[in-house]
N, C-alpha and C positions, 0 to 999 in steps of 0.2 A: 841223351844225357843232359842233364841240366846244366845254361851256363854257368860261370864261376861266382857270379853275380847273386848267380835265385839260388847258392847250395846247401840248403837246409838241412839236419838230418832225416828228416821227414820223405824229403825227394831224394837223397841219397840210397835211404832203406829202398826207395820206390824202383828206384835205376837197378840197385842190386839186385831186387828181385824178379824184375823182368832179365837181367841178364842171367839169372841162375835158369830160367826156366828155360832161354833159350839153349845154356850147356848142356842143361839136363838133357835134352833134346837130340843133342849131337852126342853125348856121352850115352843114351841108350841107342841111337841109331848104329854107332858102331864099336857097342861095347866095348868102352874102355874102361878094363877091369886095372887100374894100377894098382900097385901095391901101396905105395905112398904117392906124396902131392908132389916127390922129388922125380919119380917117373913117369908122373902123367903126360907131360911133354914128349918124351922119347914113346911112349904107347902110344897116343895119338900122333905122331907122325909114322909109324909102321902098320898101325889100322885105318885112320882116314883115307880114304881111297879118292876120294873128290879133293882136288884142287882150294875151293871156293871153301867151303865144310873146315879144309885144314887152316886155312888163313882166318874165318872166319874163328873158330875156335882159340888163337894165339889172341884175335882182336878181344875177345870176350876176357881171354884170363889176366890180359895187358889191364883192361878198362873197370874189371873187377878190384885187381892188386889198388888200383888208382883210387878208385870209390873209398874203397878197403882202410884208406892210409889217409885218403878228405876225412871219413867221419869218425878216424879214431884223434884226427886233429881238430875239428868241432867239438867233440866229446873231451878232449882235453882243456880246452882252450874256455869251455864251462865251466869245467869243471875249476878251473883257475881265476874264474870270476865271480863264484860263489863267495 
């Protein structure tokens, strides 16, 4: 992840897309079919069976929301210097 320093929307998009690939990854490996983004947490902690997989997965959706809420406040923050 890029520091706070270099966080351009550019590397933003960049981060989030390498973290979406790596959920995808774990969201096909142990199918987690949620219904909504409000059960995805409680399905992945009754299907991840790995330790490491289940934590790493909280890190991803933790670091995603993060990114998620930097570049909606870039994208404000332009959009209010126009």
């Amino acid at each position: 992840m890029a520091s706070l320093n270099d966080m351009t929307l550019t590397t933003i998009r960049q981060d989030l897309e390498k973290l979406s690939g790596e959920m995808l990854t774990l969201i096909q490996k142990y199918n987690l079919d949620a219904t909504s983004s409000l059960d995805i947490i409680s399905t992945a902690r009754q299907k991840i069976t790995d330790p490491k997989d289940y934590v790493r997965f909280l890190e991803l959706s933790l670091e995603g929301r993060i990114l998620g809420e930097a570049a909606t406040a870039l994208e404000d923050a332009t959009v209010k210097d126009d």
